[in-house]
C-alpha positions in Angstrom: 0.9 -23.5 -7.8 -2.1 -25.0 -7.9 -5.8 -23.6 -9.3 -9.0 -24.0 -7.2 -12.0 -23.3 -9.6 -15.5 -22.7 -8.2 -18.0 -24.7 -10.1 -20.6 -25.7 -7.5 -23.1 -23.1 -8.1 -27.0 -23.6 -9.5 -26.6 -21.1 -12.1 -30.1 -19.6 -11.6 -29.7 -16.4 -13.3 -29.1 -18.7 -16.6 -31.6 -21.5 -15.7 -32.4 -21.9 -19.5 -29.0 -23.9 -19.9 -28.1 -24.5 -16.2 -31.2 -27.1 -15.9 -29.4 -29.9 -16.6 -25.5 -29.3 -16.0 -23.9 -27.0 -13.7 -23.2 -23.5 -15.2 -19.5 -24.3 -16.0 -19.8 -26.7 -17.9 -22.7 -24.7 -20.5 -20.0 -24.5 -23.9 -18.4 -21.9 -26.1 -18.3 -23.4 -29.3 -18.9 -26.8 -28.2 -16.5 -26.7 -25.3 -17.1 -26.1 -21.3 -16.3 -22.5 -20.3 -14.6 -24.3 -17.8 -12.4 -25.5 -20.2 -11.4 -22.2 -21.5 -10.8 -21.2 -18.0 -8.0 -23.7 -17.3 -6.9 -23.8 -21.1 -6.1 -20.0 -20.3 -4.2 -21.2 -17.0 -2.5 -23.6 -19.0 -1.1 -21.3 -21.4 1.1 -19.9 -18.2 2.1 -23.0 -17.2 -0.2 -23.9 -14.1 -1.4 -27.7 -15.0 -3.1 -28.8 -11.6 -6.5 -28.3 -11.2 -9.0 -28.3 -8.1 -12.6 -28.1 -9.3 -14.8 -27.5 -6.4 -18.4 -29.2 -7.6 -21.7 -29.3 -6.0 -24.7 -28.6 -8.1 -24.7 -31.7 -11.0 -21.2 -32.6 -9.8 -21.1 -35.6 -11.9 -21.4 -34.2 -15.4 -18.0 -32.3 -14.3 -16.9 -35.7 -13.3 -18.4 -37.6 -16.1 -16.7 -34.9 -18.8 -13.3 -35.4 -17.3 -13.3 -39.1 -17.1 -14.0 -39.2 -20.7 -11.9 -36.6 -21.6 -8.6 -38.3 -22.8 -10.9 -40.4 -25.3 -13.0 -37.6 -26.3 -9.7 -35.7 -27.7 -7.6 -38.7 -29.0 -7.2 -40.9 -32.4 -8.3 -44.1 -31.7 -8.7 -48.0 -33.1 -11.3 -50.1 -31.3 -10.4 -53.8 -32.6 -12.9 -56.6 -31.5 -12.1 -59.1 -33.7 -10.6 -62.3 -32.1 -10.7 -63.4 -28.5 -8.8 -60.4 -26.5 -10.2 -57.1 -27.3 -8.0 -54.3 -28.7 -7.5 -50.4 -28.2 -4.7 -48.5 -30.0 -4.0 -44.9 -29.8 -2.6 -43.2 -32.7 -2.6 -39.6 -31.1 -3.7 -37.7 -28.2 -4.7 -34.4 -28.5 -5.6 -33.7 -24.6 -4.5 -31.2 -22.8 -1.6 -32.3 -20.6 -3.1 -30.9 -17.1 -4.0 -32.8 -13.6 -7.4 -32.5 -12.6 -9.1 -33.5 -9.4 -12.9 -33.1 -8.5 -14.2 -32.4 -5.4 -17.5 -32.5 -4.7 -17.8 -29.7 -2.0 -21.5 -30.0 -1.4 -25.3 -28.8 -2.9 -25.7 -25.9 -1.1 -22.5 -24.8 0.7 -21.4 -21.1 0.0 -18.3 -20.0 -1.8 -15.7 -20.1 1.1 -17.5 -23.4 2.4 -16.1 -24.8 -0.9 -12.9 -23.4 -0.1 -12.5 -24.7 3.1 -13.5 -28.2 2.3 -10.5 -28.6 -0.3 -7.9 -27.3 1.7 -6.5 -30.8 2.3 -6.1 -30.7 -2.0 -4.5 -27.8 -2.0 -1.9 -28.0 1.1 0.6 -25.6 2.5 1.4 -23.1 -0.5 0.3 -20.6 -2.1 -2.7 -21.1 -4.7 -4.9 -19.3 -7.4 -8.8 -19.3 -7.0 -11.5 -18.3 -9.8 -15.0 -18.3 -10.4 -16.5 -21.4 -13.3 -18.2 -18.4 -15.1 -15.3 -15.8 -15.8 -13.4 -15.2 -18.8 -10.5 -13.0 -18.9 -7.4 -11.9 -20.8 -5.0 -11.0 -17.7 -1.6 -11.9 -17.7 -1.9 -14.4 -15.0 1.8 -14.7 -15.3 2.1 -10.9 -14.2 -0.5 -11.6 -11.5 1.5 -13.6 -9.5 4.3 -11.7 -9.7 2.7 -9.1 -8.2 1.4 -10.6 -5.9 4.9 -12.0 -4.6 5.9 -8.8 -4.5 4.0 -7.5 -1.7 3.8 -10.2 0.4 -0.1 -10.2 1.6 -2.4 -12.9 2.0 -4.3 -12.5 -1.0 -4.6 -10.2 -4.4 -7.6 -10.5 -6.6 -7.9 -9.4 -10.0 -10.0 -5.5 -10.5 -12.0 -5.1 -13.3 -14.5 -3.1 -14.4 -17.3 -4.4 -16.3 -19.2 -3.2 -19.2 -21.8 -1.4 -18.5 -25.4 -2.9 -19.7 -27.8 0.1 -19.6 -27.7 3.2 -21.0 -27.1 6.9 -19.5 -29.6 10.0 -19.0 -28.3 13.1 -18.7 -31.3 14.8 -17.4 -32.9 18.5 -16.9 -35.6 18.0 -14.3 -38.3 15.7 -16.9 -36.1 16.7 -20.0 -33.8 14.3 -21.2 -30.9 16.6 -22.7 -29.0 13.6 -24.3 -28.5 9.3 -24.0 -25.3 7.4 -24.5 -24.5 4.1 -24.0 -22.4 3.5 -20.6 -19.0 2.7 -21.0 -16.3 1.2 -18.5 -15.0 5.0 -17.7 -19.0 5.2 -16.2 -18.3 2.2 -13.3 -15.6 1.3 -10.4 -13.5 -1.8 -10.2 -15.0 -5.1 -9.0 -13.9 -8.0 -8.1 -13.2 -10.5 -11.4 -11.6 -13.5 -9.7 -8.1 -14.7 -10.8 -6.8 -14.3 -7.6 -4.0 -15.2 -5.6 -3.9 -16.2 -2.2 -1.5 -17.9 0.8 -2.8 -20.6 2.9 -3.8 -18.3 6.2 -6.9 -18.0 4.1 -8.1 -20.7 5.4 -8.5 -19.4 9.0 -11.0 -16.8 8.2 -13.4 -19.3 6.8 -15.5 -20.7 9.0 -17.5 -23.7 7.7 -20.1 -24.5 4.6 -22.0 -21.4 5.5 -19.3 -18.8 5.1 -19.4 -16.8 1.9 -15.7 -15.8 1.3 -17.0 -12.1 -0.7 -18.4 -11.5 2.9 -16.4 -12.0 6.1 -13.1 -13.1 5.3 -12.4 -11.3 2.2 -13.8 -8.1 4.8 -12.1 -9.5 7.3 -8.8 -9.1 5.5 -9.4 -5.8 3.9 -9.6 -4.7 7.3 -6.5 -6.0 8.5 -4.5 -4.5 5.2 -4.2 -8.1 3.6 -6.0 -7.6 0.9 -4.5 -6.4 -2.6 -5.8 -5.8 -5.9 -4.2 -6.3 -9.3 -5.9 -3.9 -11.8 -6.7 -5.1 -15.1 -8.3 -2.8 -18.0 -8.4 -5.3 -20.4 -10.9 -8.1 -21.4 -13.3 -9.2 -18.6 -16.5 -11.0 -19.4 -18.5 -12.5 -16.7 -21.1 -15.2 -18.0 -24.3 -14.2 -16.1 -27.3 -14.3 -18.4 -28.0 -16.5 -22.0 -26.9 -12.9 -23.7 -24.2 -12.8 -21.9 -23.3 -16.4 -23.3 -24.8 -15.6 -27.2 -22.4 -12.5 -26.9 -19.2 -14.9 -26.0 -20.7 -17.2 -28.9 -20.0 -14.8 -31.2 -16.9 -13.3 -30.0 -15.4 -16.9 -31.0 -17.1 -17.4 -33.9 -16.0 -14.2 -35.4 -12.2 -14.8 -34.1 -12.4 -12.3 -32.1 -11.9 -13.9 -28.3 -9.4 -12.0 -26.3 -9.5 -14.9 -23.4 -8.3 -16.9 -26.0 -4.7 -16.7 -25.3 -3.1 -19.8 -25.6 -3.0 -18.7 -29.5 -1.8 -15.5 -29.6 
């Protein structure tokens, strides 16, 4: 089964790192959040990868073309006439990846729609370039083979970023900080979906959150996987600083692949 990543957004919310590189490739202790993404794909055993690029497509492409050399042992020998390279070990991740660039300004099921040729006939998984989650993916698509409807998306429900007033008319009788008990489910990505998807998306201008993800609801094909564990959405630069130091103090739950 393959894994369609959207990547091709400008990242405007985080413009302070998103100026010069789309927002997933702005790093977690020095490596792309889009490479924790698929490393936490990887751990479950799904190896082929569609990124779907717009906005600064080429420093995805540029980053992958280098990456086998980036993450090996090697010996550049120039002495002589004939030029030597020898690889004494290779410490890159043993995935497929293919990068499409999908367009500057298309919207999210535009990006869809335009690598359906990649992704063929079957059943695939789609995510957003700025997500990081601990879900059993493995447990995902189980569930979603179970009932047998065109697509299930991963519930979460984020943490809440302001605090609570319980109030008495213009008298504040006490504040807490908002917890995940205080908000509904939304929609976290990591989802599964067949390939009559692709019907309900119209062209570059369809957003998929809109019409055919309401379009399906409607018709009883959409399903959601709940998750109550670790979801983290990178949104803002605190949003980034907090992942920052989530890794830094060991303390990553998205890091599964060594647990």
């Amino acid at each position: 089964m393959k894994v369609v990543i959207l990547a091709g957004g400008f990242g405007t919310r985080i413009s302070e790192e998103s100026q010069n590189r789309p927002k997933p490739m702005i790093e977690i202790d020095g490596k792309p959040i889009l490479w924790h993404i698929m490393k936490t794909y990887l751990h479950y055993g799904f190896s082929e990868f569609i990124i779907c690029a717009g906005y600064r497509q080429e420093y995805i492409k540029t980053y992958f073309s280098h990456y086998f050399l980036q993450n090996s042992d090697i010996t550049f020998d120039f002495r002589g006439s004939e030029n030597h390279l020898a690889i004494h070990s290779d410490k890159s991740d043993s995935w497929e990846v293919t990068v499409v660039d999908t367009g500057l300004n298309t919207m999210t099921g535009g990006r869809i729609k335009r690598v359906a040729s990649y992704v063929g006939n079957e059943p695939f998984m789609l995510t957003y370039g700025d997500g990081l989650c601990d879900v059993p993916i493995d447990k995902l698509v189980k569930f979603h083979k179970s009932h047998g409807k065109f697509c299930t998306l991963t519930a979460v429900k984020p943490e809440g970023r302001f605090g609570i007033l319980d109030l008495d008319g213009s008298k504040i009788k006490s504040f807490r900080e908002k917890s995940q008990q205080d908000v509904g489910y939304i929609n976290g990505g990591f989802m599964v979906l067949q390939p009559e998807i692709f019907d309900y998306i119209e062209g570059d201008d369809t957003t998929f959150e809109r019409e055919p993800m309401e379009h399906i609801a409607d018709e009883g094909q959409l399903m959601a996987y709940r998750h109550n564990g670790f979801w983290q959405c990178m949104d803002t630069l605190r949003d980034k600083q907090k992942l920052e130091k989530m890794w830094a103090d060991g303390k990553a739950p998205w890091k599964v692949w060594e647990k």
